[in-house]
PAKENU-477737 format. One record per residue (C-alpha): residue number from 1; x, y, z. Coordinates in nm, 3 decimals. Example, Ala and Ser with C-alpha at 12.3 -4.5 7.8 and 13.67 -1.06 7.14 Angstrom:
BEGIN
{pt 1 {1.230 -0.450 0.780}},
{pt 2 {1.367 -0.106 0.714}},
END
This chain:
BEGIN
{pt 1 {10.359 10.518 10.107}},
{pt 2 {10.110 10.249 10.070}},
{pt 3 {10.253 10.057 9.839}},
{pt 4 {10.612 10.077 10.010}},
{pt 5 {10.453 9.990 10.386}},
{pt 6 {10.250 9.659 10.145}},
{pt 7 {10.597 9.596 9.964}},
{pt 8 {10.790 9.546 10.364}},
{pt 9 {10.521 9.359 10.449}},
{pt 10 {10.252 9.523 10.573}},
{pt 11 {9.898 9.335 10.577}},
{pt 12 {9.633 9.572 10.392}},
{pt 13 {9.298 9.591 10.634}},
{pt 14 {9.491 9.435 10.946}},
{pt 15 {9.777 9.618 10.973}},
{pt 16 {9.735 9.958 10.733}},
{pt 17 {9.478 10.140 10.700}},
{pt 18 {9.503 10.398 10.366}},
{pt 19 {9.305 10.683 10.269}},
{pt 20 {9.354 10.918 9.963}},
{pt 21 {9.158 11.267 9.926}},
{pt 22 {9.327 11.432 9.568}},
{pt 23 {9.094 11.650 9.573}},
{pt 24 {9.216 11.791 9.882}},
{pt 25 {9.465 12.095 9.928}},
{pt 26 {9.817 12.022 10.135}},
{pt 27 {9.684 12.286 10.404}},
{pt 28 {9.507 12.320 10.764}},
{pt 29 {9.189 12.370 10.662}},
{pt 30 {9.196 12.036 10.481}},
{pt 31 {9.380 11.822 10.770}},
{pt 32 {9.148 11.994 11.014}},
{pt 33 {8.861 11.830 10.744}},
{pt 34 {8.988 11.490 10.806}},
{pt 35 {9.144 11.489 11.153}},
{pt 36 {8.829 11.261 11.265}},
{pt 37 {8.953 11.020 11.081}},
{pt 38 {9.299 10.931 11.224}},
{pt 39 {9.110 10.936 11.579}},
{pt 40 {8.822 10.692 11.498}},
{pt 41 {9.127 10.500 11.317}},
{pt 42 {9.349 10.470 11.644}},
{pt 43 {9.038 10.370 11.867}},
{pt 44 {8.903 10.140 11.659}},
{pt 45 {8.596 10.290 11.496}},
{pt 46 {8.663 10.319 11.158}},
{pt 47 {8.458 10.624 10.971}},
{pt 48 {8.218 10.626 10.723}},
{pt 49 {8.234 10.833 10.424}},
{pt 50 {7.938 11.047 10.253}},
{pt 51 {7.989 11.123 9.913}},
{pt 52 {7.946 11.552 9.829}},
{pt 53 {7.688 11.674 9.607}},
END
């Protein structure tokens, strides 16, 4: 989806924001993981990330 919104014209940093967790399961329990993200996203406070041990 990234590259498709970039290819249409789509400016990466000012106009997409793009995440990517493969290590992450299609389900609930990982959306509910990352739903922070999205909100800080929309209000303009982008999140930070801490690596897992």
């Amino acid at each position: 989806m990234c590259e498709r919104l970039t290819w249409k014209g789509y400016r990466s940093a000012s106009e997409l924001f793009y995440l990517a967790f493969p290590e992450e399961k299609h389900n609930e329990r990982a959306w509910a993981s990352q739903g922070s993200t999205s909100l800080q996203f929309l209000f303009e406070r982008l999140p930070t990330f801490r690596l897992r041990a």
